[in-house]
VEXFI-665753 format. One line per field, with one value per atom (N, C-alpha, C, O): residue number from 0; atom name; x, y, z. Coordinates in Angstrom, 1 decimal, padded with zeros to 4 digits, always signed. Example, Ala and Ser with C-alpha at 12.3 -4.5 7.8 and 13.67 -1.06 7.14 Angstrom:
! residues 2
pos = c(0 | 0 | 0 | 0 | 1 | 1 | 1 | 1) .
site = c(N | CA | C | O | N | CA | C | O) .
u = c(+013.2 | +012.3 | +013.2 | +014.2 | +012.8 | +013.7 | +012.9 | +013.4) .
v = c(-005.7 | -004.5 | -003.3 | -003.3 | -002.2 | -001.1 | +000.0 | +001.1) .
w = c(+007.8 | +007.8 | +007.8 | +008.5 | +007.1 | +007.1 | +007.9 | +008.0) .
//
This chain:
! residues 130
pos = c(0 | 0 | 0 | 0 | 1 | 1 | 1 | 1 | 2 | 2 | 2 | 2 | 3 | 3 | 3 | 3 | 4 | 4 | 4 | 4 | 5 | 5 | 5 | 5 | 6 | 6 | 6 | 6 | 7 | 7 | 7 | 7 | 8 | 8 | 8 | 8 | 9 | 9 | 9 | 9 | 10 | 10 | 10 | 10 | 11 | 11 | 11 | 11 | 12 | 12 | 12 | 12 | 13 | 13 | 13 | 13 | 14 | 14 | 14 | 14 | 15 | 15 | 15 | 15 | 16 | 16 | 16 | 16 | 17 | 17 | 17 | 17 | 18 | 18 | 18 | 18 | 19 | 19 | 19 | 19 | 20 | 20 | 20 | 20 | 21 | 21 | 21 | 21 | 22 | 22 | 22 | 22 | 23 | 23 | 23 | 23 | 24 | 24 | 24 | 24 | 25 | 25 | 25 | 25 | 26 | 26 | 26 | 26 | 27 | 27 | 27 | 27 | 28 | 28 | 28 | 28 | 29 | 29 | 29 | 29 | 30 | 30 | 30 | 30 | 31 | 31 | 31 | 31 | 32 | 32 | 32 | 32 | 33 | 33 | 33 | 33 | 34 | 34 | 34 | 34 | 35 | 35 | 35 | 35 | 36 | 36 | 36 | 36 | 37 | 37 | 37 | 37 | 38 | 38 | 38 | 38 | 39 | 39 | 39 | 39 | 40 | 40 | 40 | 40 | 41 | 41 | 41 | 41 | 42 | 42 | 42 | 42 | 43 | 43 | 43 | 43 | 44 | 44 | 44 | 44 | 45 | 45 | 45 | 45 | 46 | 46 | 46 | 46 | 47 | 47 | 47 | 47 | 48 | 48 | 48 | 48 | 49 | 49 | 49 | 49 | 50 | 50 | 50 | 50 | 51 | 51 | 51 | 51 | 52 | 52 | 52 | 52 | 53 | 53 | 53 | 53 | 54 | 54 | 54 | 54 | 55 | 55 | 55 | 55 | 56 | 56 | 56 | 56 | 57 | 57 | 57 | 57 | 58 | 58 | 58 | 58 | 59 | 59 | 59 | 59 | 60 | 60 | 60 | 60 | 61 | 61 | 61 | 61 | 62 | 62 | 62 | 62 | 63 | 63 | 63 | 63 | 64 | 64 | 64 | 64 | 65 | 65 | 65 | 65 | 66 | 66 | 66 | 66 | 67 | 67 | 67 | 67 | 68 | 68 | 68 | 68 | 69 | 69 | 69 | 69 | 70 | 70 | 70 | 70 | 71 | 71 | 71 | 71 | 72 | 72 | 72 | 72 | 73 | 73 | 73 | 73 | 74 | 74 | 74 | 74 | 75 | 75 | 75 | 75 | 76 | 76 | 76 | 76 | 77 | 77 | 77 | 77 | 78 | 78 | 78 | 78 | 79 | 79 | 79 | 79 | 80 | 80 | 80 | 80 | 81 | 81 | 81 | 81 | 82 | 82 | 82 | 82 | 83 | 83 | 83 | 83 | 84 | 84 | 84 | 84 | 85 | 85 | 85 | 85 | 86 | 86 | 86 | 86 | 87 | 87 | 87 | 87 | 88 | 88 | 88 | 88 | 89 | 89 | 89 | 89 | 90 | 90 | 90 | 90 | 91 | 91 | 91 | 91 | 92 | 92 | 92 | 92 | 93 | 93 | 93 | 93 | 94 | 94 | 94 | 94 | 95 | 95 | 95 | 95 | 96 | 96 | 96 | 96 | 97 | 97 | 97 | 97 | 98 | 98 | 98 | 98 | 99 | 99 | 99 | 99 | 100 | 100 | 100 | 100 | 101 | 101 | 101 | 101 | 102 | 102 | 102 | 102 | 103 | 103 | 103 | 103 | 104 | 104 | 104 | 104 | 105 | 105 | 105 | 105 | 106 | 106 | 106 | 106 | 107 | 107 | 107 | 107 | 108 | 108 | 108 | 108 | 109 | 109 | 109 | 109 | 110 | 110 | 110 | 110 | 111 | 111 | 111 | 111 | 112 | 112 | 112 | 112 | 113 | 113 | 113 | 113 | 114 | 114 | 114 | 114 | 115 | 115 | 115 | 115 | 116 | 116 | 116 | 116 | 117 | 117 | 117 | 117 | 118 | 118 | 118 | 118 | 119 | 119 | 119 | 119 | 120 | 120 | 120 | 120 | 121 | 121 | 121 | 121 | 122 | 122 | 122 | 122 | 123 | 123 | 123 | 123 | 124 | 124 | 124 | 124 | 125 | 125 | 125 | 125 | 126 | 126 | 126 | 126 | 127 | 127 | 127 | 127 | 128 | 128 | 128 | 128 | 129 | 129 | 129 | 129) .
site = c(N | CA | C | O | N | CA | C | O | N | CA | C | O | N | CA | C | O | N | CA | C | O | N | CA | C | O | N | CA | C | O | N | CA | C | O | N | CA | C | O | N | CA | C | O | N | CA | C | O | N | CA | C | O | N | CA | C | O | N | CA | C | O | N | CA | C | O | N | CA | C | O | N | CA | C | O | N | CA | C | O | N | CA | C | O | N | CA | C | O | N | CA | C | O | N | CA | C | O | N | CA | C | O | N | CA | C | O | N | CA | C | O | N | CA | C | O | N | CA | C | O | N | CA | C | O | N | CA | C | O | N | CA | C | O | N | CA | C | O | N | CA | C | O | N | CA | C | O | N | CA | C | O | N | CA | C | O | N | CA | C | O | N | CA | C | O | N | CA | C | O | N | CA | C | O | N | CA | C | O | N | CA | C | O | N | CA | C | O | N | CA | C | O | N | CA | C | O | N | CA | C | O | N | CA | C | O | N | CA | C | O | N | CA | C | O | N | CA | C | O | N | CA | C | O | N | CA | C | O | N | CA | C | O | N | CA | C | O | N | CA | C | O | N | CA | C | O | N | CA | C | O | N | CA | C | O | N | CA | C | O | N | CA | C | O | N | CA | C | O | N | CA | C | O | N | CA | C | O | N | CA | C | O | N | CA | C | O | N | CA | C | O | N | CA | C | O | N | CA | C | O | N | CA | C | O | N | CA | C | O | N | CA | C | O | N | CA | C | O | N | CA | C | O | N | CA | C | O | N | CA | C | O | N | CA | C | O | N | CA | C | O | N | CA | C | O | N | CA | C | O | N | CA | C | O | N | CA | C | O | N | CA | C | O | N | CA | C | O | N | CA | C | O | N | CA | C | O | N | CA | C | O | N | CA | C | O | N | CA | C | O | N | CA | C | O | N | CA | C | O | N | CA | C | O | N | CA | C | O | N | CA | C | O | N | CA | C | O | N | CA | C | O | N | CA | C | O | N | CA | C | O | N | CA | C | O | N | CA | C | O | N | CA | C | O | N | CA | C | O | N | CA | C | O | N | CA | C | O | N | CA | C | O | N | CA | C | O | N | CA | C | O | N | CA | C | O | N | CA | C | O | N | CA | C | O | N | CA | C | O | N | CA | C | O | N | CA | C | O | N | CA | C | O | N | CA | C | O | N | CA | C | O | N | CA | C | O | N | CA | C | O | N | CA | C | O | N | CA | C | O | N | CA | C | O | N | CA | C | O | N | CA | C | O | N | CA | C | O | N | CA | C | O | N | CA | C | O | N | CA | C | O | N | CA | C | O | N | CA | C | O | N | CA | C | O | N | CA | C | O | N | CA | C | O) .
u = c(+019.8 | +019.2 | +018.1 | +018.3 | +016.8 | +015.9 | +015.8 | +016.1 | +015.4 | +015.3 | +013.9 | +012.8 | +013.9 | +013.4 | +012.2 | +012.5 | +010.5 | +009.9 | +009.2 | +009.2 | +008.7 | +008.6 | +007.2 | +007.1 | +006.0 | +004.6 | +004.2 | +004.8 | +003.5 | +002.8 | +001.4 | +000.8 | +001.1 | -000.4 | -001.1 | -000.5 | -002.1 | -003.3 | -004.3 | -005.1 | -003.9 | -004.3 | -005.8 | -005.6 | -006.9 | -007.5 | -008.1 | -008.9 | -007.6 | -007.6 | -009.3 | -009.8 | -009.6 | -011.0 | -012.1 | -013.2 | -012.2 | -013.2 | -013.1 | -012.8 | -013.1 | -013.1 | -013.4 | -014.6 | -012.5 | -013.2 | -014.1 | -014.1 | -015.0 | -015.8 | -016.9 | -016.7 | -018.0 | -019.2 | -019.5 | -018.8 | -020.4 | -020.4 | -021.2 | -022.2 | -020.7 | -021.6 | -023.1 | -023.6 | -023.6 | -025.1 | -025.9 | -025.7 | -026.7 | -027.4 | -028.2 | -028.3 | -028.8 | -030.0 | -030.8 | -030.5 | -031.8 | -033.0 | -033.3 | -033.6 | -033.3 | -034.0 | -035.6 | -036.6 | -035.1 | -036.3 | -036.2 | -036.2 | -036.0 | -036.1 | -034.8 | -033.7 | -035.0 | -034.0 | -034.6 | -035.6 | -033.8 | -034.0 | -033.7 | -032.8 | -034.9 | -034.0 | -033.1 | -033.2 | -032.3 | -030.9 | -031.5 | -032.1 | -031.0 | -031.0 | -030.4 | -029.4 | -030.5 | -029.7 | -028.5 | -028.5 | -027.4 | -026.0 | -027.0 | -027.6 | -027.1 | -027.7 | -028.3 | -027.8 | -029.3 | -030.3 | -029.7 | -029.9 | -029.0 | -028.2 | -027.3 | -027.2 | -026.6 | -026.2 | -026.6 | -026.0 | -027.8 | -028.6 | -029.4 | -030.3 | -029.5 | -030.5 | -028.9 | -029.2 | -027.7 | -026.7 | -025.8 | -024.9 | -026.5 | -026.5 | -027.4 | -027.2 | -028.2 | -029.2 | -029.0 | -029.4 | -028.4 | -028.5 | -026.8 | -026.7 | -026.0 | -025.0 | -025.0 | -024.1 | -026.1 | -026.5 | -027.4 | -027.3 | -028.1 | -028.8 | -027.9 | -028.1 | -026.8 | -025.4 | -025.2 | -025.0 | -025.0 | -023.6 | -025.1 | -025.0 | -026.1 | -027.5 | -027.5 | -027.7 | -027.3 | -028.0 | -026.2 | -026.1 | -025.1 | -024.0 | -023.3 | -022.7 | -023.6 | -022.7 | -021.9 | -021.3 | -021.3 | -020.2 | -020.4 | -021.4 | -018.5 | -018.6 | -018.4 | -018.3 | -018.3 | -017.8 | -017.8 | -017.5 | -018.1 | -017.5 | -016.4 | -016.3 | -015.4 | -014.2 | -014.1 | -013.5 | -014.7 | -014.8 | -015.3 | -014.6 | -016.5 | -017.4 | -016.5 | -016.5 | -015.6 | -014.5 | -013.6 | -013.3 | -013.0 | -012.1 | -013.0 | -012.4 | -014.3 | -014.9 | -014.8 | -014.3 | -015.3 | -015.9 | -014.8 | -015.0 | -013.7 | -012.1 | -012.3 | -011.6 | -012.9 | -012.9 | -012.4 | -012.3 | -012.1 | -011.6 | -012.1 | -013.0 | -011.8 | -012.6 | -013.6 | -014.6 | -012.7 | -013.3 | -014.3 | -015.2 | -014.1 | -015.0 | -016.6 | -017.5 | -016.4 | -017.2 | -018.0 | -019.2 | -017.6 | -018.1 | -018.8 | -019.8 | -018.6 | -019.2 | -020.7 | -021.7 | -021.0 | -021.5 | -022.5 | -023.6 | -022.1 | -022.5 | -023.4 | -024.3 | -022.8 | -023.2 | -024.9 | -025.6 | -024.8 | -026.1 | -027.9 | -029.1 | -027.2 | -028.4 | -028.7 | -029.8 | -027.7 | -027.9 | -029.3 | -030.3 | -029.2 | -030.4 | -031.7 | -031.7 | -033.0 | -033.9 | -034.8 | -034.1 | -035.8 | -036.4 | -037.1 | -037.0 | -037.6 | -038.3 | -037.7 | -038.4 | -036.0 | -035.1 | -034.1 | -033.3 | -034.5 | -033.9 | -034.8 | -034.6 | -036.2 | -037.4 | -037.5 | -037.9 | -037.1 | -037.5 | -036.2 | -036.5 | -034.9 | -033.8 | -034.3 | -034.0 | -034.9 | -034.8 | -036.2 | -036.7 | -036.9 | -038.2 | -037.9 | -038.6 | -036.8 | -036.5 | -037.2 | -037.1 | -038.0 | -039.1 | -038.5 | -039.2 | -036.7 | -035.8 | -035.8 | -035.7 | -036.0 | -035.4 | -034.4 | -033.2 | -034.4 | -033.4 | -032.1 | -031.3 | -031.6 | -030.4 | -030.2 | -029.7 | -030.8 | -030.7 | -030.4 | -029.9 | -030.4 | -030.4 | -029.0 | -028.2 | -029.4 | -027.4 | -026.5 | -025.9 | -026.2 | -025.4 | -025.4 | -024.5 | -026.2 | -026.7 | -026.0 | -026.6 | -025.2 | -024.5 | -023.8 | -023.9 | -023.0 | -022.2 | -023.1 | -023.0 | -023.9 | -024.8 | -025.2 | -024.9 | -026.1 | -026.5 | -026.0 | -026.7 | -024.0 | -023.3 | -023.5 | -023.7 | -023.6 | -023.0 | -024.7 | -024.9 | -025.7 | -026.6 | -026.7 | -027.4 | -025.5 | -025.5 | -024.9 | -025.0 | -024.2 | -023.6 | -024.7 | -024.3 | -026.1 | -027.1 | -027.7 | -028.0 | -027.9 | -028.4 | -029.8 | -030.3 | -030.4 | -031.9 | -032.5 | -032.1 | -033.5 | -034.0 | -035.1 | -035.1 | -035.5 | -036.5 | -035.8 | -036.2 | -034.1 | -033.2 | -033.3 | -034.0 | -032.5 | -031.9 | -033.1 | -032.9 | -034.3 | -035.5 | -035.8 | -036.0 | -035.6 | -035.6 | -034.8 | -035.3 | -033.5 | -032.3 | -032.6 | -032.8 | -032.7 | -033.1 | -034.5 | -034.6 | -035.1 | -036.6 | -035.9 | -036.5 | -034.7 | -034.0 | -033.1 | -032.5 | -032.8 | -031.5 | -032.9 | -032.5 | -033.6 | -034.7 | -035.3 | -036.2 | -034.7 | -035.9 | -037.3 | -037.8 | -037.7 | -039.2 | -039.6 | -039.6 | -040.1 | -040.6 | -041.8 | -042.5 | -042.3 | -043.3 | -044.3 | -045.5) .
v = c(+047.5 | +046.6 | +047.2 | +048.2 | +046.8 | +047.1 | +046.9 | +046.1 | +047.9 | +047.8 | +046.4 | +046.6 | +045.6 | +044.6 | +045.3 | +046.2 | +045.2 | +045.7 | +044.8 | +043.6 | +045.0 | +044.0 | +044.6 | +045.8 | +044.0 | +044.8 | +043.7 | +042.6 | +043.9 | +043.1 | +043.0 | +044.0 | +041.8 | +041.4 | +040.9 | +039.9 | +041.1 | +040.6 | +039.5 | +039.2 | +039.2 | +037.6 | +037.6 | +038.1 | +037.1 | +036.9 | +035.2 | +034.7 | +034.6 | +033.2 | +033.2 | +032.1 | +033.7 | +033.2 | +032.8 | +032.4 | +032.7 | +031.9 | +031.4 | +032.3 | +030.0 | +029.7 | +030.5 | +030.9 | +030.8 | +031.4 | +030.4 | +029.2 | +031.5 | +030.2 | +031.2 | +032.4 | +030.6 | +031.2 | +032.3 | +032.3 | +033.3 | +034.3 | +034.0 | +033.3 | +034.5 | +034.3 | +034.1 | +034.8 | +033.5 | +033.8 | +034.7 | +034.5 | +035.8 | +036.6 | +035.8 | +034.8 | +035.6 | +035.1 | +036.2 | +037.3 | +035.8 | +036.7 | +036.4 | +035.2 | +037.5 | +037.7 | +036.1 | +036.1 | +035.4 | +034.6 | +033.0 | +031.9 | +033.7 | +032.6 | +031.5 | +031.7 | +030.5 | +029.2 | +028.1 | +027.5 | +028.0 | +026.5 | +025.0 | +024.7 | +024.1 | +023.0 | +022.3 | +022.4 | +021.8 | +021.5 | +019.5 | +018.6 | +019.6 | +018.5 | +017.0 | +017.2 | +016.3 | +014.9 | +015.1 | +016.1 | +014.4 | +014.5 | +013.1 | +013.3 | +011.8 | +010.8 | +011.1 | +010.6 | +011.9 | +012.6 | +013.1 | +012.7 | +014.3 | +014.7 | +013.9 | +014.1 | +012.7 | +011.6 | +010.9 | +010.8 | +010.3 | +009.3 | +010.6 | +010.0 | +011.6 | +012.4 | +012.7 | +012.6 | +012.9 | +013.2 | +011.8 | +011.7 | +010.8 | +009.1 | +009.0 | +008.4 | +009.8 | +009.3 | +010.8 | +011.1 | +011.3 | +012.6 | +012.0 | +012.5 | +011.6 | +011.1 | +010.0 | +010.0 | +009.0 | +007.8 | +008.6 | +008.0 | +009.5 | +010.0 | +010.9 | +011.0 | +011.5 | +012.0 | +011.2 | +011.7 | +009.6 | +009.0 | +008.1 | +008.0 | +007.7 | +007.6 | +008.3 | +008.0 | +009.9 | +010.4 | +010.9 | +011.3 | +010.7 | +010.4 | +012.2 | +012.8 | +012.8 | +013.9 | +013.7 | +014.7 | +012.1 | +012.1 | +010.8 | +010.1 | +010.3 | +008.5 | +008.1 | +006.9 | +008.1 | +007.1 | +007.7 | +008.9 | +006.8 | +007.5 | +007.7 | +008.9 | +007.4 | +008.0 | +009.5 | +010.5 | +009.4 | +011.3 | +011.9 | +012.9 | +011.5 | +012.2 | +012.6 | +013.6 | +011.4 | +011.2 | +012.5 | +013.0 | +013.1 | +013.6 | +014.9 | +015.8 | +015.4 | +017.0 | +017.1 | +018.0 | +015.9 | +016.1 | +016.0 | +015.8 | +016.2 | +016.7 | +015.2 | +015.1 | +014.5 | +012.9 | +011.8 | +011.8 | +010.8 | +009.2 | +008.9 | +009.6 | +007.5 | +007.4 | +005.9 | +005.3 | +005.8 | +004.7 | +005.4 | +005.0 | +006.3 | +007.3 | +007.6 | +007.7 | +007.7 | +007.5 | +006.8 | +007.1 | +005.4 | +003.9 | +003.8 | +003.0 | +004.3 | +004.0 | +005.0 | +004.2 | +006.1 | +006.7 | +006.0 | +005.6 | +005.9 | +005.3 | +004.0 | +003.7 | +003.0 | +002.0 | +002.0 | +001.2 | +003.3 | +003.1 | +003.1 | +003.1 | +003.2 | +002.6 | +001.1 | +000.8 | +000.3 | -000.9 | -000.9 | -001.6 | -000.1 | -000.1 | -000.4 | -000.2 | -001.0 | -001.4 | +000.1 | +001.1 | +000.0 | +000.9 | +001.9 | +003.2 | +001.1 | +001.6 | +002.1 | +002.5 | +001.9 | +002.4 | +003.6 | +004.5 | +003.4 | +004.8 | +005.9 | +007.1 | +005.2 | +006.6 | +007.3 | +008.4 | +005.9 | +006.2 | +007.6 | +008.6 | +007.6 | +008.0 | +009.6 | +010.7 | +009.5 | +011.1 | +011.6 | +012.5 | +011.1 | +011.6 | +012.0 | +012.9 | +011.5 | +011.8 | +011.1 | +011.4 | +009.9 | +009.1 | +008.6 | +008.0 | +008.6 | +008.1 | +008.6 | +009.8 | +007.6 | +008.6 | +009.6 | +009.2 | +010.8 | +011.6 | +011.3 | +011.5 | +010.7 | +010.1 | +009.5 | +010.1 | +008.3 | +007.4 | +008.2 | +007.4 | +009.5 | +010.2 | +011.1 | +011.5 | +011.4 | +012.2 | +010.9 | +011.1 | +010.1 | +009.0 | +007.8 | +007.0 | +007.7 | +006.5 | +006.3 | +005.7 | +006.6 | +006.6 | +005.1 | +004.4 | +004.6 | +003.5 | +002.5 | +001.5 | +003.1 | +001.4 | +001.2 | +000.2 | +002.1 | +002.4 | +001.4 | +000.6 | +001.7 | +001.1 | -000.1 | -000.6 | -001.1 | -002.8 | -003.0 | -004.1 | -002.0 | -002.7 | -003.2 | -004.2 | -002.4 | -002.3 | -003.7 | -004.0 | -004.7 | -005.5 | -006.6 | -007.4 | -006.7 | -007.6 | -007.4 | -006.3 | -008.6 | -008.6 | -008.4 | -007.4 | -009.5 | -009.5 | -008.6 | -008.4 | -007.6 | -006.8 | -006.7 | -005.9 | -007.4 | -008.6 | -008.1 | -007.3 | -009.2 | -008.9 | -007.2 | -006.8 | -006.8 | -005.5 | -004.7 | -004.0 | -004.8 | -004.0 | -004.2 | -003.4 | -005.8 | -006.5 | -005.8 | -005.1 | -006.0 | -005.2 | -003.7 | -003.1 | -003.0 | -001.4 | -001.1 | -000.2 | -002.1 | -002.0 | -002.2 | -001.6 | -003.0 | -003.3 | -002.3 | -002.3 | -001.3 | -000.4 | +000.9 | +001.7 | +001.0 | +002.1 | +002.7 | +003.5 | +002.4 | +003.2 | +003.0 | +001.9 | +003.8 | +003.3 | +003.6 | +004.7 | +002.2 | +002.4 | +002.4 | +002.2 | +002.6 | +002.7 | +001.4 | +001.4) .
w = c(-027.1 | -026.2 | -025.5 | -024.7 | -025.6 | -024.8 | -022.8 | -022.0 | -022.8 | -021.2 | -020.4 | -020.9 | -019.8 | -019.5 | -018.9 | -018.1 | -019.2 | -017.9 | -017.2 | -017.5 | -016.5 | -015.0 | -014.7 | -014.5 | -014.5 | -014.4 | -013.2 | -013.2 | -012.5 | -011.1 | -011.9 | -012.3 | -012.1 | -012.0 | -011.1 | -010.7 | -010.5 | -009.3 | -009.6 | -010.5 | -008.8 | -009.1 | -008.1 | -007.0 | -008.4 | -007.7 | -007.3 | -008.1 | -006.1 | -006.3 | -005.2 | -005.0 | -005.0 | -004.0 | -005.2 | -004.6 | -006.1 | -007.1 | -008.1 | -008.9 | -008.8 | -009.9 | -011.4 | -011.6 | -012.3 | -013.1 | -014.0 | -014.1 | -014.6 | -015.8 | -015.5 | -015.6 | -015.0 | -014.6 | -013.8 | -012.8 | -014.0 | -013.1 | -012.1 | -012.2 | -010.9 | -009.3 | -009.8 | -010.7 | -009.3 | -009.3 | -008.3 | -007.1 | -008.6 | -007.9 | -006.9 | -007.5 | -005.8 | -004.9 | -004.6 | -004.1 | -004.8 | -004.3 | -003.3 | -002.9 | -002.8 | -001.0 | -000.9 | -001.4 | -000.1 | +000.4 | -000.5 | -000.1 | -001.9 | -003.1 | -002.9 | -003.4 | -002.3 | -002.3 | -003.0 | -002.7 | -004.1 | -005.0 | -004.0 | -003.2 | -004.6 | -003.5 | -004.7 | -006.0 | -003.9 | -004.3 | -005.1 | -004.5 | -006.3 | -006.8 | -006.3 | -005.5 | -006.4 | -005.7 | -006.3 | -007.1 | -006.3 | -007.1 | -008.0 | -009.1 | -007.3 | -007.9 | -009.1 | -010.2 | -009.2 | -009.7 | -011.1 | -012.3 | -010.6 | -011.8 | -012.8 | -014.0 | -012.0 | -012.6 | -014.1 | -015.2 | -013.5 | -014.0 | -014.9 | -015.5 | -015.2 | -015.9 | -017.4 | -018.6 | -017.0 | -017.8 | -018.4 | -019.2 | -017.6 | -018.2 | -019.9 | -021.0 | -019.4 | -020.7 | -022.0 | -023.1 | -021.2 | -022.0 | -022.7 | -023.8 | -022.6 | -022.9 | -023.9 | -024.9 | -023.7 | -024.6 | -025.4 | -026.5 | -025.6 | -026.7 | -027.6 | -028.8 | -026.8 | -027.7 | -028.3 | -029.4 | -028.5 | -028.7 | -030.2 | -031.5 | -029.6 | -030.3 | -031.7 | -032.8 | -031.0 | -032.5 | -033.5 | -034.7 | -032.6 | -033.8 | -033.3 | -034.2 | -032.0 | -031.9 | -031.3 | -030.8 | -030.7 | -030.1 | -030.4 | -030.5 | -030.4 | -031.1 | -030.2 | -030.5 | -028.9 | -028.3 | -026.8 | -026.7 | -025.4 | -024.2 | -024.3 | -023.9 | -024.5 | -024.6 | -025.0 | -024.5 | -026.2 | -026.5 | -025.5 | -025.1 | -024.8 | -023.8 | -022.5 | -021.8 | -022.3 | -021.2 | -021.4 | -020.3 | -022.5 | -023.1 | -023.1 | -022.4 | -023.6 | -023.8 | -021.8 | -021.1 | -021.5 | -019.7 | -018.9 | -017.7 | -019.3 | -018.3 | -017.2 | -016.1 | -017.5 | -016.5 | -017.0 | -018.3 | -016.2 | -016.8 | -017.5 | -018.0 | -018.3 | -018.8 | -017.9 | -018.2 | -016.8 | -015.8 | -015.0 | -014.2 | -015.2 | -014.3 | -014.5 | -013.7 | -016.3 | -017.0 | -017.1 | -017.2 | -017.0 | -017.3 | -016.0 | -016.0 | -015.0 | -013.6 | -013.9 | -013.8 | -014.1 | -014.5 | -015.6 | -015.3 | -016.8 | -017.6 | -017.5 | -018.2 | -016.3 | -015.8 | -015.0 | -014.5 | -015.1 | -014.1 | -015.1 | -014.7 | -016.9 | -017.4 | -016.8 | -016.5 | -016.7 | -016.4 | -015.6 | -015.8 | -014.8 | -013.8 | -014.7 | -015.9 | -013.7 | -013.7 | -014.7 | -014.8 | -015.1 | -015.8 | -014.4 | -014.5 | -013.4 | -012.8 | -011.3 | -010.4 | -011.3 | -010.5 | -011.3 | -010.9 | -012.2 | -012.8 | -012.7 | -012.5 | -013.0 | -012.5 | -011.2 | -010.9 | -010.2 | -009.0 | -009.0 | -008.5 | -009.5 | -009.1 | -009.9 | -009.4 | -011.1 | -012.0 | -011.4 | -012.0 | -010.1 | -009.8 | -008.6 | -008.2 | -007.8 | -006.3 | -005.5 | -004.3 | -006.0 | -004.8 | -003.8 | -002.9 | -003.6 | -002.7 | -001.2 | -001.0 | +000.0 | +001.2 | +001.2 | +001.0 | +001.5 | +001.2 | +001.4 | +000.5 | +002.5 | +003.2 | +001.6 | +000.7 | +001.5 | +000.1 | -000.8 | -001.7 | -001.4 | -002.5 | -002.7 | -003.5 | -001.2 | -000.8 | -000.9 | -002.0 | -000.6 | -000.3 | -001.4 | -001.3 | -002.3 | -002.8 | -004.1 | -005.0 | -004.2 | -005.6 | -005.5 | -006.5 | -004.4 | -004.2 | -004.4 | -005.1 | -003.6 | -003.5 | -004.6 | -005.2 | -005.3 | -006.9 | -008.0 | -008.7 | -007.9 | -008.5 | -008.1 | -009.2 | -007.1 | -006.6 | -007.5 | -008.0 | -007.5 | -008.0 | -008.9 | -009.1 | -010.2 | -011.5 | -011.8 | -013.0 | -011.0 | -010.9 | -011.4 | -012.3 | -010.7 | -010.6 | -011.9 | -012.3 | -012.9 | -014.1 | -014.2 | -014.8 | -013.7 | -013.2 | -012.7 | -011.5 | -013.1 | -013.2 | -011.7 | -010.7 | -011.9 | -010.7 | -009.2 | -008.4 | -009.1 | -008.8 | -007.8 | -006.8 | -008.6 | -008.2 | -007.7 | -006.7 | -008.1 | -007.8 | -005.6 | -004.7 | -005.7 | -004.6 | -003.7 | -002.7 | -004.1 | -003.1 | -003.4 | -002.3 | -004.3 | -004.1 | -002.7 | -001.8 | -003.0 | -002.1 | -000.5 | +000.4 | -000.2 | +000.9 | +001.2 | +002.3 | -000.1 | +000.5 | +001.0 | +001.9 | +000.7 | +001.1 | +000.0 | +000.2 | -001.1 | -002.6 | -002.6 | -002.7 | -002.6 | -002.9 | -004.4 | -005.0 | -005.1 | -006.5 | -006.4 | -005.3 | -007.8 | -008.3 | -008.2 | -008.7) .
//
């Protein structure tokens, strides 16, 4: 019968593994992207996946992306937007407040069919278009 051994491993829980820290250079601060922003830019990068045939379906994308698949769809929903409210959103032309926060409202827009419409109420929530 072998003897059992017993070893202590060190666990280090203060950082996610995956990525390594990023260096900062003295002075050098990036400005920080909108979450919105990033959204609507991984909206279309998603539909040109599913477009050119490297993923079948949101559901797959749901399933690689560790999220719902309702989660998704919310996400996804925000092609619905106006042509010239999706630019305003991947250009940043938004009040800032509007760009940190604006994801909810974003969504109730996605609800409005009319293009016309939704441009109206965006121009009322504070977007400024083109």
């Amino acid at each position: 019968m072998q003897d059992r051994r017993e070893d202590e491993v060190p666990l280090q829980w203060g950082r996610r593994q995956g990525r390594p820290a990023r260096k900062k250079a003295a002075g050098a601060i990036e400005p920080r992207i909108p979450r919105i922003t990033r959204l609507m830019a991984l909206t279309i990068k998603f539909e040109d996946m599913i477009a050119r045939g490297e993923v079948r379906d949101y559901a797959e994308i749901a399933r690689l992306g560790f999220v719902t698949r309702a989660r998704l769809t919310q996400i996804m929903n925000l092609l619905l937007l106006a042509p010239e409210i999706q630019e305003a959103i991947l250009m940043q032309a938004g009040i800032p407040d509007f760009m940190t926060t604006g994801e909810t409202k974003l969504r109730r827009l996605t609800t409005i069919a009319d293009w016309g419409q939704q441009k109206l109420v965006a121009k009322g929530l504070g977007l400024r278009l083109a």
